[in-house]
C-alpha positions in Angstrom: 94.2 118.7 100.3 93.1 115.6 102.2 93.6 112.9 99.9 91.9 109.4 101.0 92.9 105.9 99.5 90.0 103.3 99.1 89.8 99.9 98.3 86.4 100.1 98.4 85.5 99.2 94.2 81.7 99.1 94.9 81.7 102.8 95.3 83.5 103.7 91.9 81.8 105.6 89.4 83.3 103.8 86.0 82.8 107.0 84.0 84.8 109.3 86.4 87.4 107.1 86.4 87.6 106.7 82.5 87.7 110.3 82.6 91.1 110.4 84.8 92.5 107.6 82.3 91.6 110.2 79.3 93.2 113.1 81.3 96.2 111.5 82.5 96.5 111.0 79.6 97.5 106.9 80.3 97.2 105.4 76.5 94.1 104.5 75.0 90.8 105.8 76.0 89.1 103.3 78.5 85.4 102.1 77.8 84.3 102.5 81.5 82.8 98.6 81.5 85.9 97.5 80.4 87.6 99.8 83.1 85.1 97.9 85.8 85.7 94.6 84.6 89.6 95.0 84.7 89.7 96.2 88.0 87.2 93.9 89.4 89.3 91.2 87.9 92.6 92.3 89.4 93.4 90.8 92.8 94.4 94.2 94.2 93.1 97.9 93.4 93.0 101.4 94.9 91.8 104.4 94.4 92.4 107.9 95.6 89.9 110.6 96.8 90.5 114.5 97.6 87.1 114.5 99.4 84.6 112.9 96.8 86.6 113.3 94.1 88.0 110.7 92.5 91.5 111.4 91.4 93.8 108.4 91.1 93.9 104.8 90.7 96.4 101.8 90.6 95.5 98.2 89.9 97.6 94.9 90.4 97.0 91.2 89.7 98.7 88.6 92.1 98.9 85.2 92.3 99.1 85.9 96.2 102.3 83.5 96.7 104.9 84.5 94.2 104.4 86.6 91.7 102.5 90.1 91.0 102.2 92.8 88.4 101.1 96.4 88.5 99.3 97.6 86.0 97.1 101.3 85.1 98.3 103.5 87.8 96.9 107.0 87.3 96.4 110.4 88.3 95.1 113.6 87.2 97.5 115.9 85.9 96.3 118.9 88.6 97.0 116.5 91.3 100.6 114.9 90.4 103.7 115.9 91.8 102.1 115.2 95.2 102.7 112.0 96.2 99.8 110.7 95.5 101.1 108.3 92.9 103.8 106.8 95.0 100.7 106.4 98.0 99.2 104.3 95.5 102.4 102.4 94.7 103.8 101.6 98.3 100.1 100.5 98.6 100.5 98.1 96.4 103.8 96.9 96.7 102.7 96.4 100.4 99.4 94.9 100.0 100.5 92.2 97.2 102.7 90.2 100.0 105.0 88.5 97.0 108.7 87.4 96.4 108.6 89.3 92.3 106.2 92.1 91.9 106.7 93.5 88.2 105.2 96.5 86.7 104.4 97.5 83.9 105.3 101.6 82.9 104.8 104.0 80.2 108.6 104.7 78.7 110.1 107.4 80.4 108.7 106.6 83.5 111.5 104.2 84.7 113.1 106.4 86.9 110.3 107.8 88.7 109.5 103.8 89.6 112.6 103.2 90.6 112.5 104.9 93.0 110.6 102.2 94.6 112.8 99.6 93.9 112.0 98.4 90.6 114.7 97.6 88.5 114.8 97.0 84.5 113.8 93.6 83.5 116.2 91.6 80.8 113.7 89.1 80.4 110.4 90.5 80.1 108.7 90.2 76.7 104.9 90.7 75.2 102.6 90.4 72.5 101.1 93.8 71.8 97.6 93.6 70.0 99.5 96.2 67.0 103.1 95.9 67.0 103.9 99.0 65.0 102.2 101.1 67.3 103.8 99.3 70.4 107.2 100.0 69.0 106.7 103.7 68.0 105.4 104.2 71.9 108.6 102.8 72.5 107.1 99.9 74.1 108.4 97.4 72.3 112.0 96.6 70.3 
């Protein structure tokens, strides 16, 4: 396995990577011109390849002086438990050049990010699009 990171959004096939979303499985499924625009519209992105296969992703915005976010990392399920996922974070974290970088994980997946030095947020709030379903994901109180 010689997996590849990219930067390189002008190559992505919108589809496949709507496909890794549905396998993951990471939430909702993900219209792929929706996918493109979100990535396109984030400040930072990667992607990961084994050869020309597209099997990860991770996607961050930034306001490049102070603060950042990380958002929709993914990989396929054959392919976790390899490192590719943390790849994808340290590239990230590295690339965002910030004093706060937040993220923003699936419950259950605290410790695994943690691991990189995130650390629970007191603060942090949102306003979900349908709050039931937010709070039986758990994401949400």
């Amino acid at each position: 396995m010689n997996i590849r990171l990219s930067t390189d959004i002008d190559s992505i096939a919108w589809n496949e990577l709507a496909r890794v979303f549905e396998l993951a499985p990471l939430g909702k499924q993900r219209d792929p011109a929706q996918l493109e625009a979100a990535f396109r519209n984030s400040a930072l992105r990667v992607f990961a390849f084994d050869g020309g296969k597209l099997v990860g992703a991770g996607r961050a915005l930034s306001d490049g002086v102070w603060r950042a976010a990380i958002y929709d990392v993914v990989v396929l399920p054959e392919y976790q438990g390899r490192g590719i996922g943390s790849r994808l974070i340290r590239h990230l974290v590295q690339a965002a050049k910030v004093d706060v970088i937040m993220l923003y994980a699936a419950p259950g997946k605290e410790d695994y990010y943690a691991r990189f030095g995130f650390r629970r947020m007191s603060t942090a709030m949102a306003i979900m699009p349908d709050e039931q379903e937010a709070r039986a994901r758990g994401l949400i109180e």
